[in-house]
C-alpha positions as CSV (number, residue, x, y, z in Angstrom):
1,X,197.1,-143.6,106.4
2,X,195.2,-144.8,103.7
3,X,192.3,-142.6,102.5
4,X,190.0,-146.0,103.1
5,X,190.9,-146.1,106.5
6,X,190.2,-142.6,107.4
7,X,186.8,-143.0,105.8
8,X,186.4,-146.3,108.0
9,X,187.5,-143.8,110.5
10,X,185.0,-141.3,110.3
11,X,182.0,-144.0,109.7
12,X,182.8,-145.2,112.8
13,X,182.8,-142.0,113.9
14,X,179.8,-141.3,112.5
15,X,177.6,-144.0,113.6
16,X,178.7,-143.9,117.6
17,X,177.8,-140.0,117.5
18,X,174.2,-141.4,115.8
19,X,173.9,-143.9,118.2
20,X,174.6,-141.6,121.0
21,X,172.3,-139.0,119.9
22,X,169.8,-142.1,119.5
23,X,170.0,-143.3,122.7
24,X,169.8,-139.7,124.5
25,X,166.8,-139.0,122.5
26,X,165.4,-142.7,123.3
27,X,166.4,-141.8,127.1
28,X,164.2,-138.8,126.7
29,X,161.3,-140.2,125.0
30,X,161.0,-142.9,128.0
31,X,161.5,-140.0,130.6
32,X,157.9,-138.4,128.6
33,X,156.3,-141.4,128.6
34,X,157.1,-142.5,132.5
35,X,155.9,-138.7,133.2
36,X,152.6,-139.5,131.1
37,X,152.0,-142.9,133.2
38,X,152.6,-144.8,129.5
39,X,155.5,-147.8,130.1
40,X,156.0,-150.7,127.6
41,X,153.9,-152.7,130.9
42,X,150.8,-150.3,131.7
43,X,149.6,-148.4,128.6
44,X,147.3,-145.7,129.1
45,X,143.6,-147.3,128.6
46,X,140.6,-145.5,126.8
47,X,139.3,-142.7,129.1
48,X,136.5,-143.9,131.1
49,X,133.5,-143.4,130.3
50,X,129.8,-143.3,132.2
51,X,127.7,-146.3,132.7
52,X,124.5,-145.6,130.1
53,X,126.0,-143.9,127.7
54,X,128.5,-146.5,125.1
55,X,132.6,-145.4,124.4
56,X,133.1,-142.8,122.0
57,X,129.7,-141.2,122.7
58,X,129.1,-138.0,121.7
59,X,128.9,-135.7,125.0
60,X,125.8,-133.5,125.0
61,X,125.3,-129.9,124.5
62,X,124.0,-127.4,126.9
63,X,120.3,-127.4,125.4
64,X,120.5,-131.4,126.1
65,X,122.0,-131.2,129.6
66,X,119.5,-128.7,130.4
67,X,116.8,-130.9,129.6
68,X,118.5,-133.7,131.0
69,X,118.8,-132.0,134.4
70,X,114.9,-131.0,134.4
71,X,113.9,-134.7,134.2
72,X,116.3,-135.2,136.8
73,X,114.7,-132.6,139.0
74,X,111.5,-134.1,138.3
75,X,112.1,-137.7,139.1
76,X,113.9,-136.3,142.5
77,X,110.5,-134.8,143.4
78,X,108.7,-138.3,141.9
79,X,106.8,-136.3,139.2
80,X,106.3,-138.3,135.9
């Protein structure tokens, strides 16, 4: 054999073990993805968020949920 040949040979080779180990690894990435609930149809949205407060709001700390759940106490009992 010529020597181009065997190089043809072995870039042949080469390239359907890459493309194998692409398309296992492609295979694999997809099975993530399904798991996740993210297809090329239904990607995963924006976590929802609550109705008075905008996306990407900061959540509030303890000091302001503490206060936030006295007002709440109050208005349940109808004091101003």
């Amino acid at each position: 054999m010529k020597p181009t040949r065997i190089l043809h040979a072995l870039v042949r080779a080469g390239a359907a073990s890459l493309r194998w180990v692409w398309e296992s690894l492609c295979v694999y990435g997809r099975s993530i993805e399904l798991a996740a609930g993210v297809t090329p149809y239904r990607h995963r949205g924006p976590p929802p968020t609550h109705p008075e407060r905008p996306a990407g709001h900061i959540p509030p700390t303890p000091v302001e949920r503490r206060l936030w759940s006295q007002l709440d106490d109050r208005a349940d009992k109808g004091e101003r």
